[in-house]
C-alpha positions in Angstrom: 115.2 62.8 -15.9 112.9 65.6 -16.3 111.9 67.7 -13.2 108.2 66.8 -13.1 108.8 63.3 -13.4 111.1 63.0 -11.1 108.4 64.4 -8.8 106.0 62.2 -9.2 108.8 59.0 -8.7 109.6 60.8 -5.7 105.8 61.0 -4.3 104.6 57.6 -5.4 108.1 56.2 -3.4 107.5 58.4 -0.8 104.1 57.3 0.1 104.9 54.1 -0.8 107.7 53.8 1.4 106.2 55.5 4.5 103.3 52.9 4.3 105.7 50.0 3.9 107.7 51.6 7.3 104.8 52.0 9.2 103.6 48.6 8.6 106.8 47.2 9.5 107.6 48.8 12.0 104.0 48.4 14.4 104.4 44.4 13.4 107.6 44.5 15.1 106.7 46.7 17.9 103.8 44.7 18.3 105.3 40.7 18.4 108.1 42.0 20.2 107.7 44.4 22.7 104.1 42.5 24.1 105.7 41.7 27.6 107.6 45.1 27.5 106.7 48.0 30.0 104.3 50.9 28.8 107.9 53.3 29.0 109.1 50.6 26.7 106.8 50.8 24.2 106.4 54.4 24.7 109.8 55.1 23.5 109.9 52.7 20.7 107.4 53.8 18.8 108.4 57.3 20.0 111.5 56.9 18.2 110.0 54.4 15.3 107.7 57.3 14.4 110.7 60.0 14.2 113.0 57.6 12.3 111.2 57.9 9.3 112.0 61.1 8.6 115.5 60.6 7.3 114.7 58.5 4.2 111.9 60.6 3.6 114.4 63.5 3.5 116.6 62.0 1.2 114.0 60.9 -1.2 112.7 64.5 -1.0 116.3 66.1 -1.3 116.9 63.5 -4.4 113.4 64.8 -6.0 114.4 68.3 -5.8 117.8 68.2 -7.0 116.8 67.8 -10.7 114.5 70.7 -10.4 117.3 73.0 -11.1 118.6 74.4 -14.4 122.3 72.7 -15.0 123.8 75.0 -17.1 
């Protein structure tokens, strides 16, 4: 695939997913953690907001991988 392509797959799933995550996961911290103590939800979304991070790094690492020259 060439390297600028692959960049711009990369961005537009990027974005896309980190969209689709956050979506996702303030509907379920929202219908399920309602009744839950502030600490509760403090942590959730603490951790819900870090999580992302590690598919975003592995579609980053997969769009820089064919920037190289394979020789």
């Amino acid at each position: 695939m060439v390297p600028s392509f692959r960049k711009f797959v990369g961005m537009v799933a990027l974005v896309v997913f980190v969209v689709v995550y956050a979506f996702i996961a303030m509907v379920i911290g929202d219908m399920t953690l309602q009744k839950s103590s502030e600490l509760v939800r403090f942590t959730y979304f603490g951790i819900a907001g870090l999580i992302w991070v590690i598919p975003a790094g592995a579609i980053i690492w997969w769009m820089e991988k064919g920037g190289k020259n394979r020789t």
